[in-house]
C-alpha positions as CSV (number, residue, x, y, z in Angstrom):
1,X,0.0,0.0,0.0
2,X,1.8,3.8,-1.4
3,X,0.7,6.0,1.7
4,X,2.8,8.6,0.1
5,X,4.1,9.3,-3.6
6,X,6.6,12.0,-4.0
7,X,4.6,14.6,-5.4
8,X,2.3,14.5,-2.9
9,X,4.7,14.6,0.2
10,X,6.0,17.6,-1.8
11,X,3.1,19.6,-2.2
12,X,2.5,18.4,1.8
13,X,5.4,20.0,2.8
14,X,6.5,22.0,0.5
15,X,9.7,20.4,0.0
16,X,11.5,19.3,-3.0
17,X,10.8,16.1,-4.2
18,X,14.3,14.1,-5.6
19,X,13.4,11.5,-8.0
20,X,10.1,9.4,-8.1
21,X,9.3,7.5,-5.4
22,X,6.7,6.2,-3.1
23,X,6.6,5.6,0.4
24,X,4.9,2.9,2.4
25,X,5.5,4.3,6.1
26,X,7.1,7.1,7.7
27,X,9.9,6.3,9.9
28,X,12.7,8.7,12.0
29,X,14.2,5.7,13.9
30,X,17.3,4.8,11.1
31,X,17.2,0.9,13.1
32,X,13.5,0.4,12.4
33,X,14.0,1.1,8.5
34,X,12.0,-1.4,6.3
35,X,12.1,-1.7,2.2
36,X,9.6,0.7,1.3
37,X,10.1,3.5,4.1
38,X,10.5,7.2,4.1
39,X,13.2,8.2,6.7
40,X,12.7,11.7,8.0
41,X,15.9,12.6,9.2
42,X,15.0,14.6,12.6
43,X,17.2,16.6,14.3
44,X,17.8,16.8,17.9
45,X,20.0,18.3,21.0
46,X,21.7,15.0,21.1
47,X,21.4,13.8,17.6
48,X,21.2,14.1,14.1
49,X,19.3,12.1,11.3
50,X,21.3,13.0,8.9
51,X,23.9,11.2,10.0
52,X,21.9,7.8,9.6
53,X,20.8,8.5,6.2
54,X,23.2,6.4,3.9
55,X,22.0,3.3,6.6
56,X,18.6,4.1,6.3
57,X,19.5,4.0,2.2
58,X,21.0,0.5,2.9
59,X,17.8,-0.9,4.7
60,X,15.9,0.1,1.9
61,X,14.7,3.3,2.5
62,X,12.2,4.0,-1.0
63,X,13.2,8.1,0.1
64,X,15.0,10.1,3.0
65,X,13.7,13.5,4.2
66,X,16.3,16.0,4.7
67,X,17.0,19.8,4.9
68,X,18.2,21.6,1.6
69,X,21.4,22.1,3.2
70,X,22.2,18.2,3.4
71,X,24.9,16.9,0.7
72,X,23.8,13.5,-1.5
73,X,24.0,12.3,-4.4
74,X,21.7,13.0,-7.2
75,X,20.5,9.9,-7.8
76,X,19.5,9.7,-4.1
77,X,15.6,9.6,-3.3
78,X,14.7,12.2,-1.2
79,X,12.7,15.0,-0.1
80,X,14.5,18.2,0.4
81,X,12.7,20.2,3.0
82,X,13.5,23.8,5.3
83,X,13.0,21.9,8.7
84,X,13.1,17.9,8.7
85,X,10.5,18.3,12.0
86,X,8.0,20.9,10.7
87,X,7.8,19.1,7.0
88,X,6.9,16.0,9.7
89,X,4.3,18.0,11.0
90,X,3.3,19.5,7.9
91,X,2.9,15.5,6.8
92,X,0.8,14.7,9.7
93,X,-1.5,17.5,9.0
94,X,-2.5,16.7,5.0
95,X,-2.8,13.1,6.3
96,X,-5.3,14.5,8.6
97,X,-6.8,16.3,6.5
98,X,-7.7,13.7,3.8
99,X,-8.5,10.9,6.3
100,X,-12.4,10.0,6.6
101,X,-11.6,8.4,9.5
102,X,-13.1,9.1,12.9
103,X,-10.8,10.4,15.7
104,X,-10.5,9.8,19.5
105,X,-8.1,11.4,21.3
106,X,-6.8,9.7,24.7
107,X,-5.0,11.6,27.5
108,X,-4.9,11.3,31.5
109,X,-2.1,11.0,34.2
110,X,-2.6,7.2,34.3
111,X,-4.3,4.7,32.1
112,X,-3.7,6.5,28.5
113,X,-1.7,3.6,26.9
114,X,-4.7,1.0,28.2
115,X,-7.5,2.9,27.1
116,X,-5.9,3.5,23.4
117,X,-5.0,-0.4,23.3
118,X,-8.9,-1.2,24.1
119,X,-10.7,1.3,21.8
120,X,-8.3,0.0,18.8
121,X,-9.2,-3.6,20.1
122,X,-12.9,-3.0,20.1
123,X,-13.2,-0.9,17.2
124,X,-11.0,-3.3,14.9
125,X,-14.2,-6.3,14.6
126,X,-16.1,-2.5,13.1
127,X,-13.6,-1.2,11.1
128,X,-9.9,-0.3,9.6
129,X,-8.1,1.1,12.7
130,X,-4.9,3.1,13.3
131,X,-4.0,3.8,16.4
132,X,-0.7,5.5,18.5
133,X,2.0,2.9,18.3
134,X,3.7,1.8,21.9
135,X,4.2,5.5,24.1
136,X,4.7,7.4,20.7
137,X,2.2,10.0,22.5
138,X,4.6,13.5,22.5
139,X,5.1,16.0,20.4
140,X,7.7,14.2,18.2
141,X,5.1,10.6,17.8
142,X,1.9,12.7,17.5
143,X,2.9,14.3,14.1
144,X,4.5,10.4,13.2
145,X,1.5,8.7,13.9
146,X,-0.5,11.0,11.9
147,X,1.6,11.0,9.0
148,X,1.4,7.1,9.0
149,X,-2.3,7.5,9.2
150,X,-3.8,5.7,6.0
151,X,-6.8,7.6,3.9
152,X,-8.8,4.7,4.0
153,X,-8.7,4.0,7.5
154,X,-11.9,4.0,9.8
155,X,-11.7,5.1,13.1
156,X,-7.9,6.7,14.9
157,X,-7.1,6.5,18.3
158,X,-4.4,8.7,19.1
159,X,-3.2,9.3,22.8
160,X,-1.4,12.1,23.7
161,X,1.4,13.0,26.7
162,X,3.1,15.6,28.4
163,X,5.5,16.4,30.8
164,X,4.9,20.4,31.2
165,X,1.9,22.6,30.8
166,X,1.4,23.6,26.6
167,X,2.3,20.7,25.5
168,X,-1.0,19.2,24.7
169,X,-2.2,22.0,22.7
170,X,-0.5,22.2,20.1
171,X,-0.8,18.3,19.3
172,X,-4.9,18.3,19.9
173,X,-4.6,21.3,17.3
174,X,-2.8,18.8,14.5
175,X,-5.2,15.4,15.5
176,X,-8.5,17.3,15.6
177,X,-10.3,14.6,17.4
178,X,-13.7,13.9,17.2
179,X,-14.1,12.6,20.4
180,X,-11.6,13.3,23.3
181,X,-11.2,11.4,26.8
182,X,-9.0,12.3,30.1
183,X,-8.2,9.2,31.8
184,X,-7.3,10.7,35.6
185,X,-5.7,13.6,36.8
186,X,-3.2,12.7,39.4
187,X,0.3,13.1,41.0
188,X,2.3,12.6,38.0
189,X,5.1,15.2,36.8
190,X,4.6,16.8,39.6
191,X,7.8,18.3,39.5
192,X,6.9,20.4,36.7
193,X,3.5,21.6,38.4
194,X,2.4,23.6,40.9
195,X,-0.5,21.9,42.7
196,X,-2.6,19.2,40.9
197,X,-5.1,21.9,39.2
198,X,-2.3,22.6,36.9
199,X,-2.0,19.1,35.6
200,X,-5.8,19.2,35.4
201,X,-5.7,22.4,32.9
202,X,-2.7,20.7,31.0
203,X,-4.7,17.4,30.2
204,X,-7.7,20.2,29.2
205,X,-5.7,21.3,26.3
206,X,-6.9,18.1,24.6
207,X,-9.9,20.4,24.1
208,X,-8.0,22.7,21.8
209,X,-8.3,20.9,18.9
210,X,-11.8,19.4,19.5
211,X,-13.7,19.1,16.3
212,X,-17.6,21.6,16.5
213,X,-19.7,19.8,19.0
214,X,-17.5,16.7,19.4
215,X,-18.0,15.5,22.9
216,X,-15.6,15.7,26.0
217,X,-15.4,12.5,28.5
218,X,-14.2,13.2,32.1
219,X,-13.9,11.1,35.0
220,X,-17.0,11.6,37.0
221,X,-15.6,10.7,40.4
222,X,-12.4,13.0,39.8
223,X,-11.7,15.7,42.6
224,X,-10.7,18.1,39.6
225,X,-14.0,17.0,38.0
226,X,-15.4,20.6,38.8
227,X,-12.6,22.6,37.3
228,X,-12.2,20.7,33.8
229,X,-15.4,21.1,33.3
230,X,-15.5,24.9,33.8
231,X,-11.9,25.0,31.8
232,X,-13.4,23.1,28.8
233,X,-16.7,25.2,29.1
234,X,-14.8,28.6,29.2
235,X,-11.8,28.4,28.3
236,X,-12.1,26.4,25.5
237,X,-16.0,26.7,24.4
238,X,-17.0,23.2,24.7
239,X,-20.7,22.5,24.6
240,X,-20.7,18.3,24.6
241,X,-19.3,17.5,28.0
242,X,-20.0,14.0,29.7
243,X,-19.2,11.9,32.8
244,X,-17.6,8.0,32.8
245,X,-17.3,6.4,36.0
246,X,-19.2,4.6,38.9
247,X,-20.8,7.9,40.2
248,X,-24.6,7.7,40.1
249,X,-24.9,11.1,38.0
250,X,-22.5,9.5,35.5
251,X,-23.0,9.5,31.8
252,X,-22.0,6.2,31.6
253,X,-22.0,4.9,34.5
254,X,-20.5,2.0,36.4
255,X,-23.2,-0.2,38.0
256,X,-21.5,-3.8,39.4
257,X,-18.2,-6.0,38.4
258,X,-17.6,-8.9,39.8
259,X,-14.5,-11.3,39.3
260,X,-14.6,-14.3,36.9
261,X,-11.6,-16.1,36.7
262,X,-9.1,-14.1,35.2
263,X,-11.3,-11.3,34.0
264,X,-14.9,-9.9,35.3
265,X,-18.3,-9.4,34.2
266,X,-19.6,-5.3,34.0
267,X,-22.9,-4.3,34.5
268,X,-23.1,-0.5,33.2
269,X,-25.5,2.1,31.5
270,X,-24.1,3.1,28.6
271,X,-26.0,6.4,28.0
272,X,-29.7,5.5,28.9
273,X,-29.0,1.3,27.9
274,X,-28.3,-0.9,30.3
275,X,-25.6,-3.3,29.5
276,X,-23.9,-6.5,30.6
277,X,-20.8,-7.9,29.2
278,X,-17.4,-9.3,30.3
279,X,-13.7,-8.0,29.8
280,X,-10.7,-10.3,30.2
281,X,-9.1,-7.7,32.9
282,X,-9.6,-7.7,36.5
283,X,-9.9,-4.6,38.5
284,X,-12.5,-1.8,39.4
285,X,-10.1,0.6,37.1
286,X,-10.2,-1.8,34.2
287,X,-14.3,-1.6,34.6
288,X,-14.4,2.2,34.7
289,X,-12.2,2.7,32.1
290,X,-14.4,0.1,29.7
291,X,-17.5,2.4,30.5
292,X,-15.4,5.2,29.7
293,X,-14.2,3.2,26.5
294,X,-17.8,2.4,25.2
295,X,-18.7,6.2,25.3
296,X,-15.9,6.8,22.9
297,X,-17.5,3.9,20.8
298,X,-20.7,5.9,20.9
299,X,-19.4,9.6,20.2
300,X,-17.9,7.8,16.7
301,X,-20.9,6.7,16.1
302,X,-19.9,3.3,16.1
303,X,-22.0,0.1,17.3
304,X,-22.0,0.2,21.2
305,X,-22.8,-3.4,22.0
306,X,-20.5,-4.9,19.7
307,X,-17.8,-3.1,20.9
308,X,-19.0,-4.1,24.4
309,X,-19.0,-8.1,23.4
310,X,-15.6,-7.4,21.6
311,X,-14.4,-6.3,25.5
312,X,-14.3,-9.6,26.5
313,X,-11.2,-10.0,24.4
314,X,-9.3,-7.3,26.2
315,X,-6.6,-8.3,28.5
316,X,-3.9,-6.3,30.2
317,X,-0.8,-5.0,28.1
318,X,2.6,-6.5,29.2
319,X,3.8,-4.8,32.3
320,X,0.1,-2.8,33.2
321,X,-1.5,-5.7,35.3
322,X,-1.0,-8.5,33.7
323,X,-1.8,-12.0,35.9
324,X,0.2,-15.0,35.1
325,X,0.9,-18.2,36.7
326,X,4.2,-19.1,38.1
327,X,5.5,-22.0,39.0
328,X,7.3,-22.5,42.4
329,X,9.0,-26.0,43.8
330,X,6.5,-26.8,45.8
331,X,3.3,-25.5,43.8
332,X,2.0,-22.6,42.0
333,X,1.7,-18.7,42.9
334,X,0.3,-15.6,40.6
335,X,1.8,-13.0,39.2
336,X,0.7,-9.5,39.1
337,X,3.0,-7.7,36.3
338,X,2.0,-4.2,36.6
339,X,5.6,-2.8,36.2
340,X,5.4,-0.4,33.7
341,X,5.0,2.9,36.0
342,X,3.9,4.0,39.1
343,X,2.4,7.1,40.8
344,X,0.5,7.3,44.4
345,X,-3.3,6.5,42.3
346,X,-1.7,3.5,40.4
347,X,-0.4,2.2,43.4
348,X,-3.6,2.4,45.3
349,X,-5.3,0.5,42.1
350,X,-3.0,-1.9,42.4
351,X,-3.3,-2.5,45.9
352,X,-6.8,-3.2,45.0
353,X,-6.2,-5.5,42.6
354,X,-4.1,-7.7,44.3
355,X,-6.6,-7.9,47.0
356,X,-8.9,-9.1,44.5
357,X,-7.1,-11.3,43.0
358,X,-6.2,-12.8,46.0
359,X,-9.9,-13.0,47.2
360,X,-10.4,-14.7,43.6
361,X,-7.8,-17.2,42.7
362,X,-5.6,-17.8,46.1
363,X,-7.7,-16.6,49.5
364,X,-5.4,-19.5,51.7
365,X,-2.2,-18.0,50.0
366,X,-0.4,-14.6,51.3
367,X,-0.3,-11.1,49.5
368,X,3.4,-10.1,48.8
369,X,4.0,-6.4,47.2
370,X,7.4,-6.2,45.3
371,X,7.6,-2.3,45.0
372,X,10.3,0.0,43.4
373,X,10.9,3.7,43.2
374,X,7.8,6.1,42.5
375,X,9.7,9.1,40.3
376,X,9.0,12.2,39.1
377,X,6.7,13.3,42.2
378,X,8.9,16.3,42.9
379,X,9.3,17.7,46.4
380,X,6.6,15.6,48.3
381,X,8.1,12.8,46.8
382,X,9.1,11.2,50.1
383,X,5.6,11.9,52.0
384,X,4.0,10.0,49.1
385,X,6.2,7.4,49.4
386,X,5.5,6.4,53.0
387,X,1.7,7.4,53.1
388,X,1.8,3.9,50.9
389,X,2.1,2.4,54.3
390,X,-1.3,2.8,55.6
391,X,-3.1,1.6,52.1
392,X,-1.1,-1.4,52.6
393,X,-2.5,-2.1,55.8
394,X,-6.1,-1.6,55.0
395,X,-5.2,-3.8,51.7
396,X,-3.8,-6.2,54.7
397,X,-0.9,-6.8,52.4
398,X,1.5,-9.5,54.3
399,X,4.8,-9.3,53.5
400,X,6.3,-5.9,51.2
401,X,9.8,-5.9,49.3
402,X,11.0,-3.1,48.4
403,X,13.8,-1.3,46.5
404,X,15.2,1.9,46.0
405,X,16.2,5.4,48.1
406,X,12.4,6.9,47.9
407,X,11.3,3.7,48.8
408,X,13.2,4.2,52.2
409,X,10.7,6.1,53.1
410,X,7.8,3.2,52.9
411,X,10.0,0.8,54.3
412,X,10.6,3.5,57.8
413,X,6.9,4.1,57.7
414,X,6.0,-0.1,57.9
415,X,4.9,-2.2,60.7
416,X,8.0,-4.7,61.2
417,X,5.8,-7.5,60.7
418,X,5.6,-6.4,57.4
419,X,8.7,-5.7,56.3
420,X,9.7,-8.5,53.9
421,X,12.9,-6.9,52.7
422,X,14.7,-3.7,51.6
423,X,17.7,-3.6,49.1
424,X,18.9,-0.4,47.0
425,X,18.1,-1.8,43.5
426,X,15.6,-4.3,42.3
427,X,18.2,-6.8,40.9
428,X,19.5,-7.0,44.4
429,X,15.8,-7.6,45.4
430,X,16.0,-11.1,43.2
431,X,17.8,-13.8,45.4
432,X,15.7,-12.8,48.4
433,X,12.4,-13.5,46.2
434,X,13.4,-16.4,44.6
435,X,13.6,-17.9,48.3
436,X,11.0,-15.9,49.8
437,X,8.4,-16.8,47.8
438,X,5.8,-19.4,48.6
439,X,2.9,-21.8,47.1
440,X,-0.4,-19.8,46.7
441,X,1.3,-16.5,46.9
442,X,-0.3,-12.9,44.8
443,X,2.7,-11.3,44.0
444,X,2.3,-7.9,42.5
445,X,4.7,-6.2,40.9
446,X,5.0,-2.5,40.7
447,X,7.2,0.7,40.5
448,X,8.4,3.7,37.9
449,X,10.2,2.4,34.9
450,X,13.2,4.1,35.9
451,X,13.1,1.9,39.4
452,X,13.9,-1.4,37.0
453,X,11.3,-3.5,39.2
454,X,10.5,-4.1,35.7
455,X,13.5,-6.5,35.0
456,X,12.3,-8.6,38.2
457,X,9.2,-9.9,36.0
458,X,11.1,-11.7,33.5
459,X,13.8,-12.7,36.0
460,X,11.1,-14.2,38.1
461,X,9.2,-15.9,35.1
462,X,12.3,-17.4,33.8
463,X,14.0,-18.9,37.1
464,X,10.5,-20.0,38.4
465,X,9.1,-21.3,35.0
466,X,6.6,-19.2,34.4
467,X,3.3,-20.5,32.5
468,X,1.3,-17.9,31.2
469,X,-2.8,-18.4,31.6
């Protein structure tokens, strides 16, 4: 499939086309080049594409995009443009423009990634689908997940991130959603924020570039609920604003879930229907997001209940809650893999989970928490750190290992009885595990990227032979 010929990326960006040529994909990763791309060669503080073009050549590259200043060869295909990263932008918006497909925009503090993977999911039985491609969610994979957008496609799900206030806006403004959702708004980049209202009126920018009348879903039971609403009424004239959650005034609204094996069963009123249908998560969040989820389905005007029966289908990514069976020497335990990240409102869900998991699958077994490093929290960092302590009481977690300097702080603040152990990284946290560990055990897993409590998953599946369910 051509998703761009030369003349038309030309015109696009107005760049320069260099022979005839067309282009399958869009790519600015030189290592990810396939026979058939067009490498935009991006330019960075650290980096420079240009530098990777003759590889990207040798990969088979059908074109490179570079700035007029760049020396090749004439018989090299290419696109000569004034700025590699605005002619990427300038892509993304002609793609957008002659798309027919319907958009939903994704942002929150938590749950952005897992909401985009089950709207693609669900949509995909109705439909062609693109959607944003692993975290590619900033203002660099925005503009690239747009230009890869095919014409023909049916629905997009794009989710977008940020790190600092203004950095939404701008990439609402080039995805023109259709439909727009915000997740949560919680303590996450904190130390780029004042208070928690100002991450609330960042993740409102998604409202910048809100298609006339498209509709708005916020989280109903959200302390900030209040304020986004008055932001997206105000400050950004939005008329269609609606409510997901287990609040009773909800637009669609959370009824019941109850656990069923793996995965639960979700009663919910979807608008003014009344629903029943099962997802293959587990976990109040998981529930409230699939409401949230099936409101997007409606505001593309797609078919609600399919999508709903299509839910059942959905399981947790790698690393975002994931359960799996693992097998110890004298029996079997469960695995909770939700490694991916961590703030104080993930953990909490988490906590929750693993008490209902435990309740489900293993009530005679104990509840171990493997926790790493919470980062980016800025100066309150350590208080949020040890308040963990009392929601792992209520959760009547038994045994906690932890790694980590801001993890000190839980460890100081735990009952000894507790206290399962305490190391400064999470490799060092392995060898006490492997003989810690015991038949009929939840073990979740959880912690920041940066804490590497991720690495402890596959180390743990591998020297306890993991079999996945």
């Amino acid at each position: 499939m051509v998703l761009w010929k030369a003349d038309e990326a030309a015109s696009a960006t107005q760049g320069e086309a260099q022979g005839v040529w067309n282009a399958r994909r869009v790519v600015i990763d030189s290592r990810s080049v396939q026979e058939g791309d067009l490498f935009v060669a991006l330019k960075g503080e650290r980096f420079d594409g240009h530098e990777f073009v003759a590889a990207a050549l040798q990969q088979g590259a059908a074109a490179v995009m570079v700035e007029a200043g760049y020396e090749a060869s004439g018989s090299v295909p290419a696109l000569r443009v004034g700025d590699t990263f605005v002619a990427l932008q300038a892509l993304a918006r002609k793609a957008r423009q002659r798309t027919r497909a319907r958009i939903a925009g994704i942002t929150g503090s938590v749950g952005k990634t897992s909401t985009k993977e089950a709207l693609a999911l669900i949509l995909s039985a109705q439909g062609r689908v693109h959607m944003t491609q692993g975290n590619y969610n900033n203002h660099i994979g925005v503009p690239l997940t747009l230009a890869n957008m095919p014409q023909e496609c049916d629905f997009a799900v794009i989710e977008m991130g940020m790190n600092h206030a203004a950095e939404i806006t701008p990439l609402s403004r080039l995805t023109r959603p259709h439909a727009a959702l915000i997740t949560a708004v919680e303590a996450v980049h904190m130390e780029f924020f004042a208070n928690l209202d100002g991450i609330a009126a960042a993740k409102c920018e998604i409202c910048a570039g809100l298609e006339p009348e498209a509709p708005l879903l916020l989280p109903a039971t959200s302390p900030h609920l209040g304020l986004m609403q008055r932001l997206a009424r105000d400050r950004y004239h939005i008329s269609n604003i609606l409510t997901f959650g287990a609040a009773e005034y909800a637009d669609y609204r959370l009824i019941n879930c109850t656990m069923e094996g793996l995965g639960m069963s979700v009663e919910a009123h979807i608008g003014n229907t009344p629903m029943e249908y099962r997802i293959g998560a587990y976990g109040e969040h998981w529930a409230a997001m699939s409401v949230g989820v099936l409101g997007l389905v409606e505001a593309l005007h797609a078919d609600v209940r399919a999508a709903a029966e299509a839910l059942q289908r959905f399981h947790e990514p790698e690393g975002r809650g994931n359960i799996q069976k693992i097998t110890l020497p004298k029996g079997d335990a469960y695995l909770i893999d939700d490694s991916y990240n961590a703030s104080p409102a993930s953990m909490r869900a988490a906590f929750a989970k693993l008490a209902g998991v435990h309740r489900g699958l293993a009530p005679e077994g104990r509840m171990v928490a493997v926790l790493g490093d919470m980062l980016e929290l800025g100066e309150a960092s350590p208080q949020f750190h040890a308040e963990l302590a009392k929601e792992l009481e209520i959760t009547g977690v038994h045994q906690l290992f932890v790694a980590g300097t801001l993890m000190r702080h839980l460890w100081n603040a735990l009952p000894h009885g507790m206290r399962g152990g305490y190391a400064s990284t999470a490799a060092e946290l392995l060898p006490l595990l492997r003989t810690s560990l015991q038949e009929g055990d939840t073990v979740l897993l959880k912690g920041s990227h940066g804490s590497h409590i991720h690495t402890l998953a596959g180390a743990l599946k591998d020297a306890l032979h993991a079999n996945e369910e």
